[in-house]
N, C-alpha and C positions, 0 to 999 in steps of 0.2 A: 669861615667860608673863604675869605682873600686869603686866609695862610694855607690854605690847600689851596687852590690855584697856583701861590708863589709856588708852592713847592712843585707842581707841574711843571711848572714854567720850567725852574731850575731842573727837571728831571729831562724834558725836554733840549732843555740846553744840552744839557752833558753826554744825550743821545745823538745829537746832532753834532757835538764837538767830538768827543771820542767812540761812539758808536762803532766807526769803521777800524780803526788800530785797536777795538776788542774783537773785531772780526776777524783781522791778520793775526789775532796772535790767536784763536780759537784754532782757526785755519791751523795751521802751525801745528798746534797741539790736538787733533784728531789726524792728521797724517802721520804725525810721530807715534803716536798708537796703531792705526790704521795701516801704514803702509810699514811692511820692513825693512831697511836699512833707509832710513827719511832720514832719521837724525844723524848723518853719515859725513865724509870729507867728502868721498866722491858727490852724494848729493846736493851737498852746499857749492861746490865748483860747477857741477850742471846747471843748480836756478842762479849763478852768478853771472854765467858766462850766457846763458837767455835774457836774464835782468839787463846788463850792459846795453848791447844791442836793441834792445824793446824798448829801454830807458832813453837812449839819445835820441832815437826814432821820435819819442814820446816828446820829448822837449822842444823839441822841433813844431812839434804840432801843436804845443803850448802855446807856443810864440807866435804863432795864426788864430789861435784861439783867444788869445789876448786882446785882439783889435776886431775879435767881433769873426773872424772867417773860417776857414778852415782847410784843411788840405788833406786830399787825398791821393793825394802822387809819390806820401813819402817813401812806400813800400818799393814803387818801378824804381825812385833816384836811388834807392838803397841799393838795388838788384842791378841798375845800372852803372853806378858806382861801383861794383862788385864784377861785374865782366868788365869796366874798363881797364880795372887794374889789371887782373888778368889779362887782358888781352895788350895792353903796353910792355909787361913784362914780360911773358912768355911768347908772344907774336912777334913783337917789335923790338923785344930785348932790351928796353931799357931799363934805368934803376928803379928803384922804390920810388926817390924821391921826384921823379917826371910821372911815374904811377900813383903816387899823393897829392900831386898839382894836378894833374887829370882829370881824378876826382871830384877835389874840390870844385873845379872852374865848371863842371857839371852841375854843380848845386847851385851854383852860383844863379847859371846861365839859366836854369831852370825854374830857378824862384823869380829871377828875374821873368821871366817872359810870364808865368802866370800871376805875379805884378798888374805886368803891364795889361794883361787880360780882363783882371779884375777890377783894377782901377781906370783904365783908360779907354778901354773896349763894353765894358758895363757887364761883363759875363758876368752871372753869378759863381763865388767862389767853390761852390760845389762840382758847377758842369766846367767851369775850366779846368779846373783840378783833374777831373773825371777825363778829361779830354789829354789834360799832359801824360796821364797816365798811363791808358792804354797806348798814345803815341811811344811813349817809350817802353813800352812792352814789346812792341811789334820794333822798334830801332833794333834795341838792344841784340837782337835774334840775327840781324841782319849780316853785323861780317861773317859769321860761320855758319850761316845758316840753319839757327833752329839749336844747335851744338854747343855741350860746356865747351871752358877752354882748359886745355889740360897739356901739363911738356908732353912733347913727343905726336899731338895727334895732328890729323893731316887738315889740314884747310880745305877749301873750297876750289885749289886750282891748282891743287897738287901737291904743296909744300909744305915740309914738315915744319914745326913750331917747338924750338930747341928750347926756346927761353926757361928761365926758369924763376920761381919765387926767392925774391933775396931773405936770407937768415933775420935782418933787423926786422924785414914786413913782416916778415910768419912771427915772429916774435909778441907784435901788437896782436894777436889771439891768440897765440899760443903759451905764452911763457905765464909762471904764475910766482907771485911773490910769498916767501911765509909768513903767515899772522898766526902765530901760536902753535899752528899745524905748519908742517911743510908744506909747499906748492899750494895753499890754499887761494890766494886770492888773485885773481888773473888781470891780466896787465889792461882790457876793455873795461875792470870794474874803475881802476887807479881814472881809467879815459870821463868816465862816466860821470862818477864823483866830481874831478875837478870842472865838467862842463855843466854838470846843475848846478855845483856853489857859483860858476858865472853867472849864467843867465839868472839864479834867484838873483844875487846883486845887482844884477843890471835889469833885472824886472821892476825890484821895490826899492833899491834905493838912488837910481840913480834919474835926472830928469826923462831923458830918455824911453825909458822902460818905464813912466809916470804917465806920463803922454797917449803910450803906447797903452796900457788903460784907460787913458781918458777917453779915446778915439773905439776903444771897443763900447765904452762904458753910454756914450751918446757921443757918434759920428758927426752928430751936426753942428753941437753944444761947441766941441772941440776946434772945427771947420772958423766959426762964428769968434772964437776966442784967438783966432790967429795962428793955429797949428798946421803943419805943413801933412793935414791927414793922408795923402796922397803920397808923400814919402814915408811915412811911419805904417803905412800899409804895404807899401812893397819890401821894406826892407825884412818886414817880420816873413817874408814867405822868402824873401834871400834867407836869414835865418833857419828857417822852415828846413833849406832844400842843403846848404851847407852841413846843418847835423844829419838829414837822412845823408849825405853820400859819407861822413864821418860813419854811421853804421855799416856804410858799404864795404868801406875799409878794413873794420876792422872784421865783418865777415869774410871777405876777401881772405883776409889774415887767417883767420878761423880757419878755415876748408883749405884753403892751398889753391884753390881752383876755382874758375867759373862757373858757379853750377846755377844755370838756366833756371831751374826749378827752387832756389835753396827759399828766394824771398816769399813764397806763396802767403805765409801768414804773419809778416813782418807789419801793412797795415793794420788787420785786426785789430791783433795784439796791442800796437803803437798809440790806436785810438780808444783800445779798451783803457789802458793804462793813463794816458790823460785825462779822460773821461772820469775814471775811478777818480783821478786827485781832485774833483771839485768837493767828492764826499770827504776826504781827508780833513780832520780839524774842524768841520763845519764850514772849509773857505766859498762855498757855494762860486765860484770863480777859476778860473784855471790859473794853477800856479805849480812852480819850478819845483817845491817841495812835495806835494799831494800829486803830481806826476813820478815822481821818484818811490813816492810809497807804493802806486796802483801797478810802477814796474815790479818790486819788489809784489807785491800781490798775485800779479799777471804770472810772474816765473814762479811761486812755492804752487801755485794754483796745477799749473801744467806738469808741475812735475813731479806734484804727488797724486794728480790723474795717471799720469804716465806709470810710476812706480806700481797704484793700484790696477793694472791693465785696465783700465778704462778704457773702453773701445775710441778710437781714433775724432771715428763724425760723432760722438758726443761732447766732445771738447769744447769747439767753439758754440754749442747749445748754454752748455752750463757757464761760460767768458760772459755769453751776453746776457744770460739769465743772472748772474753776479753784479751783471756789468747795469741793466735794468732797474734791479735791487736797491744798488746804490745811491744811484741818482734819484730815483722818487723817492726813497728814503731823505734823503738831502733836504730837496727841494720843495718837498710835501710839507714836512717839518719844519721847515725853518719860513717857509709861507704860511705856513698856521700861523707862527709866531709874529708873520706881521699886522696881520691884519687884525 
């Protein structure tokens, strides 16, 4: 009787630790049957170059997930990240590099004020987020009114807008490196890669990013042992707001243009992908790795929907119904196990 239990337990276990990466690679292997050309160059550079983008979104929103909050602004900083560039360099004509300070000092200034929201104003991190968000839905719209930004088109008071996107920017989404195949691996995955190997080491191995667990882990424990929780909570939505306009970037890059509409499913996505990494590995917790894997999930997901014409508005049905799946799978399971 106790050696079947053990072996429960242990089946259990292994459900709860590797259950989901038999999922992704299931996944995987019923679209390469299922849809035709899945197992393709071109389709491996489509779920790379979605993965990228959804991935640093996602890490971002790890890093608020960490100290217990959350953020839903990153989709608008991404989008308005994404027309600032465009609108410095072909409005304003300047370089790349005044259009990547731009950016950034937007994520900054963004995570900062819903910071100070959160922690100094008592808003919950949901409604302030909610509140930065649509604010910058409705900014962003405002110098061209409502208008992508694109060379050549005319402004709101007449003048046309010469500027144009420099070769090294468009480069950051455009250009792709060879890995065995030619052009295969595009220069946002190269982006991507190196900022989840940061933030996992500055999540788990450095004091920092310890802290920054602790304060999710119990806000008050943390408060009482001397931790400056009130800095370690806003710096994680600076965090936050810096990778979402890094995704703005390199969408920016991507497209060549401002497009008003490009970000609509960039939250989703962002939070499905976080979301999924607590099932990864069993980590029940949000971490730098299991957000990396639910990006890579997010992108083979979409674009072997996509391949199979799967109608458009079923998409995000089946994201969340995946996305559902996972977590009570998780959390269900690994609470049986404690109790």
């Amino acid at each position: 009787m106790s050696s079947g239990w053990v072996r429960m337990a242990a089946a259990r276990d292994h459900a709860i630790r590797y259950g989901f990466i038999v999922l992704l690679f299931g996944l995987i292997a019923y679209f390469a049957v299922a849809a035709d050309g899945f197992v393709s160059p071109q389709s491996a550079v489509f779920i790379f170059q979605s993965v990228a983008i959804t991935g640093v979104l996602a890490l971002g929103v790890t890093a608020t997930l960490v100290v217990g909050g959350f953020d839903l602004s990153i989709g608008s900083v991404a989008t308005s990240a994404m027309m600032a560039a465009a609108y410095v360099m072909v409005v304003l004509e300047q370089n790349a590099v005044v259009a990547v300070v731009a950016c950034l000092a937007i994520g900054v200034i963004v995570g900062l004020i819903n910071g100070w929201l959160i922690v100094y104003m008592r808003v919950p991190d949901l409604l302030a987020t909610l509140g930065t968000m649509f604010l910058l839905v409705g900014l962003q719209r405002i110098p061209t009114e409502g208008r992508s930004i694109a060379t050549g088109m005319t402004m709101p008071d007449g003048s046309v807008a010469n500027g144009t996107f420099g070769a090294g920017f468009l480069a950051l989404g455009r250009h792709r490196f060879d890995f065995f195949i030619p052009n295969l691996i595009p220069v946002s995955v190269v982006v991507l890669l190196v900022l989840a190997v940061l933030i996992w080491f500055f999540l788990e191995y450095t004091r920092f990013g310890r802290m920054m667990y602790a304060v999710g882990s119990n806000e008050r424990a943390a408060e009482l042992a001397g931790a400056p929780v009130k800095a370690y909570k806003i710096w994680a939505y600076v965090i936050s707001g810096v990778f979402a306009s890094i995704g703005g970037i390199l969408l920016a890059a991507r497209l060549g243009r401002g497009d008003i509409a490009s970000g609509n499913n960039l939250l989703l996505d962002a939070v499905a992908a976080a979301l999924i990494g607590y099932a990864v590995l069993g980590a029940a917790k949000p971490n730098a790795f299991g957000t990396a894997v639910g990006a890579v999930f997010v992108g083979v997901l979409l674009q072997g929907l996509t391949m199979m014409n799967a109608p458009y508005y079923t998409q995000d049905f089946i994201k969340g119904l995946v996305l559902v799946v996972a977590l009570v799978f998780t959390f269900a399971l690994s609470g049986r196990g404690k109790r």
